[in-house]
C-alpha positions as CSV (number, residue, x, y, z in Angstrom):
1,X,105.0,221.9,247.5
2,X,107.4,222.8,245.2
3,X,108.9,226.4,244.6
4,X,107.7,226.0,241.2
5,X,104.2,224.9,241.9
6,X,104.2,228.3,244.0
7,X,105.1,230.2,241.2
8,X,103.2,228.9,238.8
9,X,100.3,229.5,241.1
10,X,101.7,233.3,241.6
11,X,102.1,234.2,238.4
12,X,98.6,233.0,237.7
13,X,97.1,235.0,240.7
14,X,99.1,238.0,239.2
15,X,98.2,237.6,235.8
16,X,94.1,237.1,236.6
17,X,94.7,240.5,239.3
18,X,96.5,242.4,236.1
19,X,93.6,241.4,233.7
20,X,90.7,242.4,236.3
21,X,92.6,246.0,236.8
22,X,93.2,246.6,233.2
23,X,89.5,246.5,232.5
24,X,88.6,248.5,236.1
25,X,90.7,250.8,234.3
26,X,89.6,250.9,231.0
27,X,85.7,250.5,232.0
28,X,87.2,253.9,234.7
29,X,88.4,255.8,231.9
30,X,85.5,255.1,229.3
31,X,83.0,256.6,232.4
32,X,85.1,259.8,233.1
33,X,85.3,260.7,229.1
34,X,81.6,260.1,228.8
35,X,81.1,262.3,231.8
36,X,83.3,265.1,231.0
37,X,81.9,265.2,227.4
38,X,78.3,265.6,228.5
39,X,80.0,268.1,230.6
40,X,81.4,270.0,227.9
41,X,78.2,270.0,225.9
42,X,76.1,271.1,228.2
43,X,78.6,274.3,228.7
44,X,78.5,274.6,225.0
45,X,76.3,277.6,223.4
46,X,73.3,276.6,221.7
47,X,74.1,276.8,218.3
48,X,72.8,280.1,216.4
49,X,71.5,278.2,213.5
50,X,68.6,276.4,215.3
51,X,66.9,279.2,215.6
52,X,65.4,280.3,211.7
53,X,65.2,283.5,210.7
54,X,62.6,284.8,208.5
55,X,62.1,287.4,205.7
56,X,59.3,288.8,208.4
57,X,61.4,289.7,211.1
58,X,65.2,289.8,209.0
59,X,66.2,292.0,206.3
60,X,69.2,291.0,203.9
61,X,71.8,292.7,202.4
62,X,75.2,292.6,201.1
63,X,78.3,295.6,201.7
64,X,80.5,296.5,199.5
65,X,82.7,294.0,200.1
66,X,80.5,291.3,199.2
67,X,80.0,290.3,202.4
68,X,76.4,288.9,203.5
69,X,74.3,290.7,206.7
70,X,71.3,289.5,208.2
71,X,70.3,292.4,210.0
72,X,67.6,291.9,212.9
73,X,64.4,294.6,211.8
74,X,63.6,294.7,215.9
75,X,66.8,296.0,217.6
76,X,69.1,296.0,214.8
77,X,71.5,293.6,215.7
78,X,73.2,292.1,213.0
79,X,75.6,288.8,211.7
80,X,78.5,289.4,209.2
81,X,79.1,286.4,207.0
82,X,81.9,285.8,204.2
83,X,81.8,287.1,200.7
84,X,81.8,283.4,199.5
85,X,78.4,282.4,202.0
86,X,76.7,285.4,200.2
87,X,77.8,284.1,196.5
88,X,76.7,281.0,197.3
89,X,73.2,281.8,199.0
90,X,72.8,284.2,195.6
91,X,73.7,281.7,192.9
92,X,71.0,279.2,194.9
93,X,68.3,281.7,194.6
94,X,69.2,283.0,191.6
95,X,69.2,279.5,190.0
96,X,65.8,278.5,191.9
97,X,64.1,281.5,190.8
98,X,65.8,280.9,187.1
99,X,63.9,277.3,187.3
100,X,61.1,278.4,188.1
101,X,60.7,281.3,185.1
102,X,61.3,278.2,182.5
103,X,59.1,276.0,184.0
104,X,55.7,275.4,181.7
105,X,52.9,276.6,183.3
């Protein structure tokens, strides 16, 4: 055999071997992030708008600085929201309940 026939065959050994690592590596990587991320979600806090929070149990009110509370009626707990969050909630009911006077009975 040749030199070149043995390097031909080489380079085609190597090149196969570099191909077979590059996806060990990429199908390696895509595993890791996908367990990591399940990782991070399940360390995550459950998000505080699942749970719904009704008129029954939740009283509603707004400070002087236009800022919306959702005050807890059992311990007294309550969650601070921006000025614009309370607008906004307000101009929904407001136009709802605005609907609903013209509405023709």
């Amino acid at each position: 055999m040749k030199t070149t026939e043995i390097i031909s065959k080489l380079n085609k050994i190597v090149e196969k071997i570099g191909i077979l690592a590059a996806v060990c590596i990429i199908l390696s990587t895509g595993f890791t992030v996908g367990y990591y991320y399940n990782k991070l979600r399940e360390s995550m806090e459950p998000n505080s708008w699942k749970e719904v929070k009704t008129l029954q149990n939740t009283s509603v009110a707004i400070n002087e600085s236009g800022e919306l509370l959702l005050i807890d009626r059992k311990d007294g707990d309550f969650t601070i929201y921006e000025d614009k969050v309370g607008k906004t909630i307000f101009e929904m009911y407001a136009a709802k309940t605005y609907y609903k006077s013209i509405e023709k009975p």
